[in-house]
Structure formats: structure tokens, C-alpha cells
N, C-alpha and C positions, 0 to 999 in steps of 0.2 A: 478356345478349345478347338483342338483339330482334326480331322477325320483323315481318310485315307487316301493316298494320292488320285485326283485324276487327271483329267484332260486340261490343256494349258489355259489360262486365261489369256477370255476376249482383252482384245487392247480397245477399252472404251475409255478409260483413263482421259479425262480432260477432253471428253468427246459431249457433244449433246448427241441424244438418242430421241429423234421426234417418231411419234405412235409407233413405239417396237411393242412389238404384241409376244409377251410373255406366258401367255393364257398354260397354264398347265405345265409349265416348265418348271424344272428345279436346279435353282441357282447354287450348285455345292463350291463353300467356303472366296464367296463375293466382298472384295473391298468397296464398300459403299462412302469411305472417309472425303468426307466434304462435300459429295453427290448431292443434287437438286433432283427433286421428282415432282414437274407439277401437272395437275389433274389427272390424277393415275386416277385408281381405280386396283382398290384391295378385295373386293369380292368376297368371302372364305379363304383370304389368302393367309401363310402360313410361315411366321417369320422367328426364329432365334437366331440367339448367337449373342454377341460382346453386345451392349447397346450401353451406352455414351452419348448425350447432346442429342439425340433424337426426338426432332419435333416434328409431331404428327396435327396437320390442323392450326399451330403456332405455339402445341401444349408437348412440355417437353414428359415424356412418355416413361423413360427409365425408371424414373421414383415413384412413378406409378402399377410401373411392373413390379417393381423389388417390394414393395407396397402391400400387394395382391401377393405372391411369391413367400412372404414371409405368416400372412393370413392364412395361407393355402399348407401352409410347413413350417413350423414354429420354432421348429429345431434351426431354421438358417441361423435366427437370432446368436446362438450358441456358437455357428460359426464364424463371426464376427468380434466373440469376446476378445477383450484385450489385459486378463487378468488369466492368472494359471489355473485357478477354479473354473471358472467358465470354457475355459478352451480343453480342459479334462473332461466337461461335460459333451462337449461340441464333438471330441473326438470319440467320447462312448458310441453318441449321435451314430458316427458314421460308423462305424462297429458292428450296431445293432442295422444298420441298413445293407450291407453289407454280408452282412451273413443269413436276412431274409433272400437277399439276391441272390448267392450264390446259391442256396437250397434250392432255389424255381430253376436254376439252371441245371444244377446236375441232377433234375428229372428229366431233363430231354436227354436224346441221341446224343452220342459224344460228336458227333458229324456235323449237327445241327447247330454248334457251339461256334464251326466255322464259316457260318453262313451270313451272309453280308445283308440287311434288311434296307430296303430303298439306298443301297449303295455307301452305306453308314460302315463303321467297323464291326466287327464280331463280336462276339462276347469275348473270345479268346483276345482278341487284338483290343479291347477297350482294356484287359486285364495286363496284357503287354507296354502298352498307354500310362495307364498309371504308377507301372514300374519305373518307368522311365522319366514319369513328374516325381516320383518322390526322388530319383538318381539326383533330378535337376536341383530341385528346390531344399534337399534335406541333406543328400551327401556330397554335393557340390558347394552348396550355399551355407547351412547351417554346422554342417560337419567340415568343411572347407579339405576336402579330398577334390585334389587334385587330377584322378579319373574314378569316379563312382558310379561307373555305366554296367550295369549289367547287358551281354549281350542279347538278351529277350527282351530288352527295351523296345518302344517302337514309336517315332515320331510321325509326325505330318509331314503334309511339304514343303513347311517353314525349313527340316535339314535336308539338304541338297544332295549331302554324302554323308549319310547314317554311316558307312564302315571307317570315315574316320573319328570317331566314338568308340569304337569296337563292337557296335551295335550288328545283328546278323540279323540282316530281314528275311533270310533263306531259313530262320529255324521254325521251328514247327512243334516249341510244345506242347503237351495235354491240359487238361484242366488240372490234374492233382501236381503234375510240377510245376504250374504257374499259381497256385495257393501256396505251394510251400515259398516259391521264393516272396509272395505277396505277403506271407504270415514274418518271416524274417525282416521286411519293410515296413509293416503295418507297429512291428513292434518296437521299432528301433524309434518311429516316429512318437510312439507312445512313453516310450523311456523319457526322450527329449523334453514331451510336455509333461509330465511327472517332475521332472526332477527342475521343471524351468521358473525364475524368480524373476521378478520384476526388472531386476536388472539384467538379468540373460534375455528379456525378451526384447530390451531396448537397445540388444549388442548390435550394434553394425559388422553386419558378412559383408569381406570383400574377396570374390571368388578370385582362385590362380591364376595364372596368366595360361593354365593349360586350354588346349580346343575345349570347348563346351559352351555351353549358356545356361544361365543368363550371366550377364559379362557385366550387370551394373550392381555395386553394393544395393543391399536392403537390409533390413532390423531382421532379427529371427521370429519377431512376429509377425512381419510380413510375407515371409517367407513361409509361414505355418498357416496364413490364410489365405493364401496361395494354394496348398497344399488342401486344407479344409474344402477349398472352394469348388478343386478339380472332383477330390473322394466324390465330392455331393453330386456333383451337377454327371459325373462320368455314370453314377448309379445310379440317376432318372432316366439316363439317356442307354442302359442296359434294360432297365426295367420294362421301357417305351417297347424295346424290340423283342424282350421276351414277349411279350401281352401278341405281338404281330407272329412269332414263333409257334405260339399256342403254348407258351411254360403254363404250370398251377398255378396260380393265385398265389402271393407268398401269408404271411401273418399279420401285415402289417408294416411293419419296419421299413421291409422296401418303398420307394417312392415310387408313384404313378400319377 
């Protein structure tokens, strides 16, 4: 999952790094893959993101987060389903969190929406974000459209050249026009797992040969747990920064 562009990365790539003092630093969107760290020294230190193979101590630590994660929000379970009942439920799941979220937002400033919290995306840009995963994964992949980019899409800086997508990172909508196109996405997505059978979940997508990604086949239930996984984890990580914003308290629903 990816935040917003910054500053280039350090080339430590295949480097040892002996006593680099990190104390208080914040390391935004770091490739750690294959990385050794020994006798560090985690303190209160403050770590997400992808984790994969990560051993902490010699104990590999991932299925111990997802572990705790799933104990912590029961609802993940649902996003994981692999039958059309369960993934109807999973997708209510995010529905209902979702629309806790957005009520804590549109009690703040509408100004306040475009404000960047410890250098993270907006609320408006985390809303742009997921327009642009469901373009990837639903009208790319499972719809097999050959350009399903809406221009308020907004990637990371995994794309290099967002306007060859037709993507316009100069646009600048509001909250109620980025619900309405969220509500035409969110629904089309729910059509999909409504009407999906065992054997449509097991179809293999092999996306066009047009620009876009992701450029490798997957099952359409991969592709909707993909999907599932962003809704979740994008609406902890809005939640996180209302709470630092000062939004209300929502009902519930939302994650924190």
C-alpha cells in the first residue's frame, strides 16, 4: 500500500550500514527485502507495512501480527472468505466501516480533508487511492477493460507517469464528488460479488495488453481480496489520521 510521493531513495541497496543512528526518523515507503539488521535496537519503535518472512529474534513475526489483527477485528476473517457468502459478508464489513468513516470526516473543515498528517495522504487523496485500486483490480482485472482509469485516480510512486493512464494529479475534487464516483465503484464492486459463483471466482483475468497494471493473470477472487484488503487497511489508515485531525468519534464501524 502506498502513500504519497517523496524524496528519492537512499541507495543503501546492497550496502552494510554499521551504527546509522535512526533515532526519531521516519523511514516513508522503505525496501527492507532481504535486509539484515543486527543488534539494532527497536525502542518504541513504529513499524507497518507489507511484512512477509520477517523474523524478529529468529520468530518469524507475520502470523503473529495477522494473529493479533484478526483478534483485534474479526471482520478481517470475512475478508479472506473464499465462497460468495462470505465475501457478501466481508464486503458489507467494509461498507459499514466506511460509511462510519466518512460521517467523522464530513464533520470537519472541508480544508481540513486536504491535509496531509505526518506526511501520509489526505483523506481526500486516500479517497482518490482507492478509486484507482478498484480501476486496477476490478475494471482492469475482473471487468477486463482495457482503459478503466478514471481521471481522479491517484497512485504512488510505484507510477512514474500517472498521465499516461489519463490519470490528472492537478485535479482537485471535493468530498461529495469523490463519493459520488466512490458510490458508482463501491457498487459495481458489490454487483460483481452478488451475482459471483464458484466458478466465476475460480475464472482466471488476463488483463489487455493496454498500459496499466497489474500486467500478471489472477482468479477474480484474487483480485477481490486484493480489493477487500486495500477497502480495510486504507479505512484504518484514514481513521488513524482523523483521530490526529480532531474528527468525532464515529459509532463504531470505523477502525481504530
Amino acid at each position: 500500500m502506498t502513500g504519497p510521493v517523496g524524496p528519492q531513495p537512499i541507495a543503501a541497496a546492497g550496502r552494510r550500514l554499521d551504527d546509522a543512528d535512526f533515532t526519531r526518523a521516519h523511514l516513508h515507503g522503505p525496501s527492507f527485502e532481504g535486509a539484515r539488521i543486527t543488534d539494532g535496537w527497536f525502542l518504541d519503535a513504529d513499524l507497518s507495512g507489507y511484512i512477509d518472512g520477517l523474523r524478529v529474534n529468529g520468530v518469524e513475526v507475520a502470523p503473529l501480527v495477522e494473529a493479533e489483527l484478526d483478534r483485534q477485528f474479526p471482520e478481517r476473517l470475512l475478508l479472506r472468505a473464499t465462497e460468495p457468502v462470505g465475501l457478501t459478508a466481508g464486503w458489507a464489513a467494509i461498507e459499514a466501516r466506511w460509511r462510519a468513516t466518512v460521517g467523522r470526516a464530513s464533520a470537519l473543515a472541508p480544508a481540513r480533508l486536504t491535509e496531509r498528517v505526518d506526511g501520509e495522504w489526505s483523506f481526500l487523496e486516500t479517497l482518490r487511492h482507492l478509486i484507482l485500486a478498484t480501476d486496477r483490480w476490478h475494471g482492469r482485472m475482473i471487468l477486463g477493460e482495457a482503459h478503466p482509469y478514471h481521471p481522479w485516480g491517484l497512485a504512488g510512486s510505484w507510477l512514474a507517469d500517472p498521465g499516461s493512464l489519463g490519470l490528472d494529479v492537478r485535479a482537485s475534487p471535493d468530498l461529495a464528488q469523490l463519493l459520488a464516483v466512490r458510490r458508482e465503484h463501491m457498487d459495481a464492486v458489490s454487483q460483481t460479488i452478488a451475482t459471483a459463483t464458484p466458478d466465476e471466482l475460480a475464472r482466471v483475468c488476463t488483463p489487455s495488453g493496454a498500459p496499466g497494471d497489474p500486467e500478471e493473470p489472477r482468479t477474480v477472487l484474487a483480485c477481490l481480496h486484493v480489493i477487500l484488503e486495500e477497502e480495510w487497511w486504507h479505512d484504518r489508515y484514514a481513521n488513524r489520521d482523523l483521530d490526529a485531525l480532531g474528527a468525532p468519534a464515529g459509532d463504531g464501524a470505523g477502525g481504530h
